[in-house]
Backbone as a printed PyTorch tensor [residue, N CA C, xyz], in Angstrom:
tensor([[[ 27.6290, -34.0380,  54.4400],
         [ 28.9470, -33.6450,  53.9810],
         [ 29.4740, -32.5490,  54.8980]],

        [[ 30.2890, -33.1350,  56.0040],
         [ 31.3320, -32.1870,  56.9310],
         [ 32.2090, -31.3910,  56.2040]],

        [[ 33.0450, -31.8270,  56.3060],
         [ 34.1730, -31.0980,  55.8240],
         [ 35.0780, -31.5930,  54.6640]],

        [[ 36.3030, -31.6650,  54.2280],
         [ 37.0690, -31.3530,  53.1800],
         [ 36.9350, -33.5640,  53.2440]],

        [[ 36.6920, -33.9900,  52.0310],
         [ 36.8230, -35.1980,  52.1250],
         [ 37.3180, -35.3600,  50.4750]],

        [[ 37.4670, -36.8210,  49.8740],
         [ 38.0370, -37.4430,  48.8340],
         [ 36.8520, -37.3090,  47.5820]],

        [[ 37.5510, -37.3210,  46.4250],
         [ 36.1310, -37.5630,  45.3130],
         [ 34.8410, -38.5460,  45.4500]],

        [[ 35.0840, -39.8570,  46.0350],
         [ 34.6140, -40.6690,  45.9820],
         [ 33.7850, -40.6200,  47.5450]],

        [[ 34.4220, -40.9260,  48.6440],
         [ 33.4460, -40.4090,  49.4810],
         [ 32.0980, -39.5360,  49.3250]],

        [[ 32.9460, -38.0170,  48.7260],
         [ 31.4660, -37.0540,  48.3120],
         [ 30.8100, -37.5550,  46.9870]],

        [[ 30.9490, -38.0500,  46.4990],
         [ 30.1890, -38.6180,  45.3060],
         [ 29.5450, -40.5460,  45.9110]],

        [[ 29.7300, -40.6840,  46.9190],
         [ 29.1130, -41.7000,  47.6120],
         [ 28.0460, -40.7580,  48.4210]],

        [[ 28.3350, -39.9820,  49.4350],
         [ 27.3900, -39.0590,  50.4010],
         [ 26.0500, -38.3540,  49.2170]],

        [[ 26.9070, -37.6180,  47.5670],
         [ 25.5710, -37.1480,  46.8640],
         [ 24.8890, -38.6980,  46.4490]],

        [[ 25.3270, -39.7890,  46.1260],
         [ 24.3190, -40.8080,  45.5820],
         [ 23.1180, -40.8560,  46.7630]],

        [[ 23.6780, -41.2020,  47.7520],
         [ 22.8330, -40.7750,  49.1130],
         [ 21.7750, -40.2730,  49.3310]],

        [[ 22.1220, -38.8070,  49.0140],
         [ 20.7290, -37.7960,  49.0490],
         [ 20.1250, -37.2400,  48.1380]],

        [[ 20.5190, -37.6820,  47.0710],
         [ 20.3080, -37.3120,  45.4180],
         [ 19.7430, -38.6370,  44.7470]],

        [[ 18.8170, -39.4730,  45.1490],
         [ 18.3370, -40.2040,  44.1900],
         [ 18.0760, -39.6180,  42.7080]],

        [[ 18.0200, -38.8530,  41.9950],
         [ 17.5890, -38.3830,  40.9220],
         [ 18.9690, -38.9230,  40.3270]],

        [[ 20.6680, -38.8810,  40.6220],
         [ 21.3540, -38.4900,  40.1510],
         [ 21.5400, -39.6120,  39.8710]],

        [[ 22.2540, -40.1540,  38.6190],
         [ 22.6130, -41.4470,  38.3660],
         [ 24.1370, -41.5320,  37.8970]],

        [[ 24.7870, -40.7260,  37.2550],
         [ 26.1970, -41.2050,  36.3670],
         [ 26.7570, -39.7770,  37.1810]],

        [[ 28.3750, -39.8610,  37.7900],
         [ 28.5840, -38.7590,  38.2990],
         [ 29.9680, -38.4850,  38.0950]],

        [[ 30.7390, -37.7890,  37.5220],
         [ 31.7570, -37.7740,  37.1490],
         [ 32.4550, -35.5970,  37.9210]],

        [[ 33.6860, -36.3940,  38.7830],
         [ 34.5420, -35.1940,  39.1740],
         [ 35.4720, -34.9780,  38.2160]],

        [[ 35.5900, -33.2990,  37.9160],
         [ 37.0200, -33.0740,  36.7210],
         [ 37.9570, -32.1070,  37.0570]],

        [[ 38.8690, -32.6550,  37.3470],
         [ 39.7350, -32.0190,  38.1330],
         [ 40.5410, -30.6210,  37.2580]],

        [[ 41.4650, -30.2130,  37.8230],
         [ 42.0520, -28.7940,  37.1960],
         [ 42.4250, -29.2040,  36.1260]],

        [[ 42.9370, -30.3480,  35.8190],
         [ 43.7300, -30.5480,  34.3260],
         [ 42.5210, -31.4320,  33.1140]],

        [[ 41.4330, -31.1480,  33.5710],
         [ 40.3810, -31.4350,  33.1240],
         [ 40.2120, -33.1780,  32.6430]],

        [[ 40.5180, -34.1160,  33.8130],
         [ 40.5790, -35.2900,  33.4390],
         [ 39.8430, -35.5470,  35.1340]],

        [[ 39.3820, -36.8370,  34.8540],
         [ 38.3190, -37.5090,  35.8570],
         [ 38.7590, -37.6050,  37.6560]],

        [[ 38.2160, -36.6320,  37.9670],
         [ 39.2320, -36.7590,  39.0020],
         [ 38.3580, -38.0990,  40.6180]],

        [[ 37.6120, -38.4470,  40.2740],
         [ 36.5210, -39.2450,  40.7740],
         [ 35.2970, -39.3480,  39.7300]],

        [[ 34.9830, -40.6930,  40.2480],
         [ 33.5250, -41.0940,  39.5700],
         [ 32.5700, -42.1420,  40.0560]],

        [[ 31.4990, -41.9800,  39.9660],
         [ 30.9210, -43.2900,  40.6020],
         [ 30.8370, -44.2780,  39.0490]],

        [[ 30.9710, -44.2710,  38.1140],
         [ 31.0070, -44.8450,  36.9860],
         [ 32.5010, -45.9380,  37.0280]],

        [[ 32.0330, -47.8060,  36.5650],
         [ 33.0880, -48.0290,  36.7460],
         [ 34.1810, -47.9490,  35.3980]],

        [[ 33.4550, -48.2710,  34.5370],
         [ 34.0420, -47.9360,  32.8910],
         [ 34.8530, -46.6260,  32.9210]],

        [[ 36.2930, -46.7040,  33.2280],
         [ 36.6850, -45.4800,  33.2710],
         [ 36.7710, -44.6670,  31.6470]],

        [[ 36.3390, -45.3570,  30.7560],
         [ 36.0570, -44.6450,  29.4270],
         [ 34.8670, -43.8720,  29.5220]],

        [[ 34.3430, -44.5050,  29.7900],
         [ 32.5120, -43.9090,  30.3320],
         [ 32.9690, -42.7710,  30.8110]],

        [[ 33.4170, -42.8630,  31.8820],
         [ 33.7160, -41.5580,  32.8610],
         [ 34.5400, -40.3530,  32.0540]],

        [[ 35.3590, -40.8500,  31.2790],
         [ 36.2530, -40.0170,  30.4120],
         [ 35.3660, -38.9680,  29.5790]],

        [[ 34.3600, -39.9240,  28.7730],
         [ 33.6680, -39.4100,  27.7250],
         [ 32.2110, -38.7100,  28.4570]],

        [[ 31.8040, -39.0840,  29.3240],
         [ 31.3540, -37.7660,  30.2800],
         [ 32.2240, -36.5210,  30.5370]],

        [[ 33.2860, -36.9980,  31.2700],
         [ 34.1230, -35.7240,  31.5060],
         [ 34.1900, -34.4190,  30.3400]],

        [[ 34.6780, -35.3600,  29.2050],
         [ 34.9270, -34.8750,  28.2890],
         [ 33.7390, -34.3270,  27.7120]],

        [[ 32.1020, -34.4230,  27.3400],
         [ 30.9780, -33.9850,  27.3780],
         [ 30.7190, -32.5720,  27.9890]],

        [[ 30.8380, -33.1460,  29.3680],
         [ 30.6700, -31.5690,  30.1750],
         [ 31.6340, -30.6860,  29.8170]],

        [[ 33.0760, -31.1110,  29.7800],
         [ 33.6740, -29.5240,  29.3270],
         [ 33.5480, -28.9670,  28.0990]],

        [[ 32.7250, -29.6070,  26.9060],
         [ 32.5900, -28.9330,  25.6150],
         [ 31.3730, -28.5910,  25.8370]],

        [[ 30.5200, -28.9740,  26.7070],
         [ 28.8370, -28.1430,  26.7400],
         [ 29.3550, -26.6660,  27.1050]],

        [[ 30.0550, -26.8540,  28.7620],
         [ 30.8050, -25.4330,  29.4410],
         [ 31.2820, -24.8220,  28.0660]],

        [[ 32.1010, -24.8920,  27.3100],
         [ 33.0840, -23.9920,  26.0550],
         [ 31.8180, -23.7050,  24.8450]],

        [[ 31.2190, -24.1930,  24.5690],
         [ 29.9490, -24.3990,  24.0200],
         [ 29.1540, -22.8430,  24.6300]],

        [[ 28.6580, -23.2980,  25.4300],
         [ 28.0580, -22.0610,  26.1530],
         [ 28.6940, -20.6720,  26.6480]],

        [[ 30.1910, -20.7860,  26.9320],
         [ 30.6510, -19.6040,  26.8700],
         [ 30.7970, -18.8700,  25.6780]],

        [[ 30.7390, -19.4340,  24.6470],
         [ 31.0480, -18.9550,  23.1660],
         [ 29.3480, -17.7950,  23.7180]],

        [[ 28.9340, -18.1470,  24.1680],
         [ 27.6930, -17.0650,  24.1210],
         [ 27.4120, -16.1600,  25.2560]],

        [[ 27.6800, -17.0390,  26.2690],
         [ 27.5180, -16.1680,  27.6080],
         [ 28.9830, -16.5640,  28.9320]],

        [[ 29.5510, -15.5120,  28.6010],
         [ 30.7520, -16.0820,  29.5030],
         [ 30.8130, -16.1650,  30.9540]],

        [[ 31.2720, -16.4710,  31.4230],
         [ 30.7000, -17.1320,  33.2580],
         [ 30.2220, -18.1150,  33.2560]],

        [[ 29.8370, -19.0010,  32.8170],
         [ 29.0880, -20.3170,  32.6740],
         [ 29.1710, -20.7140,  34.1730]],

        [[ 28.4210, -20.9850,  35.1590],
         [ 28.8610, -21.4430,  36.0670],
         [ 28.2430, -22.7870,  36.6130]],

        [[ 26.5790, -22.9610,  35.5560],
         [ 26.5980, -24.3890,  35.7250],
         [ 24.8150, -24.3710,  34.6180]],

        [[ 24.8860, -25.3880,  34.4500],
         [ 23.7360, -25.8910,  33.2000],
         [ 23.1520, -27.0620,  33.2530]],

        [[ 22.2630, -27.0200,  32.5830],
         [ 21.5870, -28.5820,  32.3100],
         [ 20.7280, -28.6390,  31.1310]],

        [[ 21.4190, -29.8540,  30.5240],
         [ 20.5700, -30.1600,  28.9690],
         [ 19.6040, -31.4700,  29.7940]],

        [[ 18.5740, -30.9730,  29.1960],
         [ 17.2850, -31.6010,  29.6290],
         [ 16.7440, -32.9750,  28.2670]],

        [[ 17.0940, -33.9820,  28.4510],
         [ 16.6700, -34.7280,  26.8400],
         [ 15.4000, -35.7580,  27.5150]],

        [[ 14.4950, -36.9100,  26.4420],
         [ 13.4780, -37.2130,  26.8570],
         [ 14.0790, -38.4280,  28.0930]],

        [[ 15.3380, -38.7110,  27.8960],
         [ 15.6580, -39.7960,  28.9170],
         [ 16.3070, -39.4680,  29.8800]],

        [[ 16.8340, -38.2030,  30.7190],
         [ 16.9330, -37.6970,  31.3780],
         [ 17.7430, -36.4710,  31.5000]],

        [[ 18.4200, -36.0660,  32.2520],
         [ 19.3170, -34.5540,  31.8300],
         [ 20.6210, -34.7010,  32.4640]],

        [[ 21.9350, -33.7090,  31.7300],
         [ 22.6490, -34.0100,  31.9410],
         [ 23.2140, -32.4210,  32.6470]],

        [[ 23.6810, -32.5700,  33.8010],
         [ 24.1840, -31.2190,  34.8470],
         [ 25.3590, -31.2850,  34.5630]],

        [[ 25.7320, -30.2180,  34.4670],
         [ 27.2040, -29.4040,  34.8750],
         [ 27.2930, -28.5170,  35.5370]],

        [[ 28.2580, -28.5200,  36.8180],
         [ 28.2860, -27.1930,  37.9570],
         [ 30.0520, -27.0050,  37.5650]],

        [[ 30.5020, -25.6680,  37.7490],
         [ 31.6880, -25.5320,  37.9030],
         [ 32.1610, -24.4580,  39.2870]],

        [[ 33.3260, -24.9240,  39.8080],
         [ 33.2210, -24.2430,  40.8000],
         [ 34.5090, -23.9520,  41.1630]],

        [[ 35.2600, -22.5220,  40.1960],
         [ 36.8190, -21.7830,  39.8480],
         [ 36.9570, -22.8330,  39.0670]],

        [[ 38.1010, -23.7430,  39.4200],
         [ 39.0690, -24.4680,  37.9280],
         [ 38.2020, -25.8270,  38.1390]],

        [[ 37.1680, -26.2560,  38.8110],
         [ 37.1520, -27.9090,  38.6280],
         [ 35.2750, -27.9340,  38.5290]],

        [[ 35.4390, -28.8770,  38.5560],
         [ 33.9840, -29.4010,  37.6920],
         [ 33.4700, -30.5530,  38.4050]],

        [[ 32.1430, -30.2980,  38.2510],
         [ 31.1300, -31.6400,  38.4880],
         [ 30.1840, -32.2100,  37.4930]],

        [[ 29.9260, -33.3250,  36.2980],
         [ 28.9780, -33.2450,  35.8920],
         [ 28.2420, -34.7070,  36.3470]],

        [[ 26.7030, -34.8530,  36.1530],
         [ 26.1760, -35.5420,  36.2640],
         [ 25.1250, -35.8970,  35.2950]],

        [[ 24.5680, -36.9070,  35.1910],
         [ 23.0830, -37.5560,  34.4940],
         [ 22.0570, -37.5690,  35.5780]],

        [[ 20.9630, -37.4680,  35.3580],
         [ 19.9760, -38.0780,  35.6950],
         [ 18.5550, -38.4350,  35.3960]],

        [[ 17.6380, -39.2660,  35.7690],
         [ 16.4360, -39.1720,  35.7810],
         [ 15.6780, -38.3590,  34.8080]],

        [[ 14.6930, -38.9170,  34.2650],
         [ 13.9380, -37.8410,  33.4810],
         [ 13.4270, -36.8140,  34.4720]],

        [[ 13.0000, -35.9980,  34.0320],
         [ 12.5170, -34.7610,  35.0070],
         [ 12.6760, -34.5960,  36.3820]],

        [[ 14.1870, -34.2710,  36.8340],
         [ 14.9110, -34.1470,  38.0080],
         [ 14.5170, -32.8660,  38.3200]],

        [[ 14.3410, -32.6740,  39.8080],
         [ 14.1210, -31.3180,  40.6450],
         [ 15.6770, -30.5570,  39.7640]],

        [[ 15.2550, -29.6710,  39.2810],
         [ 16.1040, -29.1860,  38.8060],
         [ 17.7270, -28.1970,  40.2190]],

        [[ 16.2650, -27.7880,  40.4300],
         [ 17.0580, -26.5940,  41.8550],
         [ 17.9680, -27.3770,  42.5000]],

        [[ 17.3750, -28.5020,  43.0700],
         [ 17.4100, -29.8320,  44.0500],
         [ 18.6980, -30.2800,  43.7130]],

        [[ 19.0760, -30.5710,  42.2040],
         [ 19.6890, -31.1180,  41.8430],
         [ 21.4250, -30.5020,  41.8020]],

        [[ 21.0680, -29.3310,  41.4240],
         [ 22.2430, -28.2800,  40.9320],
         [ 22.5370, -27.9230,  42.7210]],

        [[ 21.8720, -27.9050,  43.6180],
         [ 22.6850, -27.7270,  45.1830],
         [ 22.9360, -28.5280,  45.7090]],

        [[ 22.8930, -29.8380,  44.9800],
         [ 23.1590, -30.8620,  45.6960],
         [ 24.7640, -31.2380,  45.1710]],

        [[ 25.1780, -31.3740,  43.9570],
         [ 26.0830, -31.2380,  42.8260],
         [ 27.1500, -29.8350,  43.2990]],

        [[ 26.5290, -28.6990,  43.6150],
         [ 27.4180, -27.4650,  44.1340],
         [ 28.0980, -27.9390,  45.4670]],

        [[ 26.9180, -28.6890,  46.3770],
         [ 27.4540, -29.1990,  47.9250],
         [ 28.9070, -30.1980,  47.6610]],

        [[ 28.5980, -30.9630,  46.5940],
         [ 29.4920, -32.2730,  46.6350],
         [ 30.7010, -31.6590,  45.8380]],

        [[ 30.5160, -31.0520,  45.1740],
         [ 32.1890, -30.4140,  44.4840],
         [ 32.6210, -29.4150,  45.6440]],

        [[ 31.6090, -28.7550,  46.5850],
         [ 32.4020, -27.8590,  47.4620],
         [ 33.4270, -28.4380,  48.6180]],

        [[ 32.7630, -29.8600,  48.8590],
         [ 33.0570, -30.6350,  49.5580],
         [ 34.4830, -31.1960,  49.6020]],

        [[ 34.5780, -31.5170,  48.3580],
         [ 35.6340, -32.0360,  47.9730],
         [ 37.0730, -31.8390,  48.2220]],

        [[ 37.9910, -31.8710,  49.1170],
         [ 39.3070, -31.7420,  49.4360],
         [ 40.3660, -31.3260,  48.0980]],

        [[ 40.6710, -30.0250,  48.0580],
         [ 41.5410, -29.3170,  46.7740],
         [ 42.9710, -29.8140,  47.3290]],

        [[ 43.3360, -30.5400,  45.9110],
         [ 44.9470, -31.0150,  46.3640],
         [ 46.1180, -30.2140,  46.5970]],

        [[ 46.7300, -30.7600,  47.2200],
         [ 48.1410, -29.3900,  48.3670],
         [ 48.2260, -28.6120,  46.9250]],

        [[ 48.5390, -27.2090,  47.5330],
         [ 49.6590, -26.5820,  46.5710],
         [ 51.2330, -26.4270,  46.9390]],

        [[ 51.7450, -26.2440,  45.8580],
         [ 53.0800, -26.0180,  46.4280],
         [ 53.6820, -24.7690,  47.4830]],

        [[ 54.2630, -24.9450,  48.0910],
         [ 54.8320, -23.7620,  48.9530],
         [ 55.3120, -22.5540,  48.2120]],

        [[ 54.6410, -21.5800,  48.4360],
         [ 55.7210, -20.7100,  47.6030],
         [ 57.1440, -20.4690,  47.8250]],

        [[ 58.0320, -20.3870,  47.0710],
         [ 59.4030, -20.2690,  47.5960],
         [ 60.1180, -18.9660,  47.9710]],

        [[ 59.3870, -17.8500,  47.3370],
         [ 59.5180, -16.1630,  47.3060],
         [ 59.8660, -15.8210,  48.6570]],

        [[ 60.3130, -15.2630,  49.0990],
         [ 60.0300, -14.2650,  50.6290],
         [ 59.0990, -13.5650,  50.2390]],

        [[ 58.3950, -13.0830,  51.5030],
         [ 57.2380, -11.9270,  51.1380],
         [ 58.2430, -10.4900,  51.4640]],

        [[ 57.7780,  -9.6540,  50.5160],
         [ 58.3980,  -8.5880,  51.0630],
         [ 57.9660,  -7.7300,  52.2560]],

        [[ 58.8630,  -7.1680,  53.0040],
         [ 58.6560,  -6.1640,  53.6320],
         [ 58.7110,  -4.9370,  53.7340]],

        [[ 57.2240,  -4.3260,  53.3170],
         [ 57.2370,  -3.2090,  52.5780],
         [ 57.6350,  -1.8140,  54.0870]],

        [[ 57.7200,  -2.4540,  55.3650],
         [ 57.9120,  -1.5370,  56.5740],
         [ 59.0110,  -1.4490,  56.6770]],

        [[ 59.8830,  -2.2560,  56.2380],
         [ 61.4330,  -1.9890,  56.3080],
         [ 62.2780,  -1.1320,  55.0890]],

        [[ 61.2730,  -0.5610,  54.2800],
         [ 62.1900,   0.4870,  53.2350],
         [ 61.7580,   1.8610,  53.7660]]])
């Protein structure tokens, strides 16, 4: 993973080097699917939707949440967040945990943040008063 690329690309590059990872869902600022390797886009929804109530879930206790994993007997489910957008994933029973969560941090860092708008303001010039 070079540089600034699409959801799907970097969530093709982590299937890649992340065998552990199996179901992978991107959530964008408005907290809806912003890529997935899942084709059921309900699937993907109701993941999406999963990870951001674990995140709200866990801040109710410790605020900063910046990424987790529920561990169950059929495999575990990751969440990384990284400022406004999100990565969560499934995988494997007993996934390298470390392994897993920098691999998941790489592929959301990766990810190309959509334009913002121009600001329209002038900047001021505070040398000219």
């Amino acid at each position: 993973m070079l540089g600034p690329m699409d959801a799907a690309q970097a969530i093709a590059d982590l299937e890649e080097i992340s065998p552990q990872v199996r179901d992978v869902v991107v959530i964008g600022v408005d907290g809806v699917p912003a890529g997935s390797n899942l084709t059921d886009e309900a699937l993907a929804g109701r993941l999406a939707d999963g990870a951001r109530r674990l995140i709200e879930n866990a801040e109710a206790f410790r605020p900063g949440v910046a990424q987790l994993e529920v561990a169950t007997l059929a495999g575990s489910v990751f969440v990384v967040r990284d400022g406004d957008r999100m990565i969560a994933a499934t995988t494997t029973p007993e996934p390298t945990v470390g392994l897993v969560f920098y691999d998941l941090k790489t592929c959301l860092r990766s990810i190309e943040r959509p334009a913002r708008a121009p600001d329209t303001e002038e900047p001021v010039d505070d040398a000219a008063s």
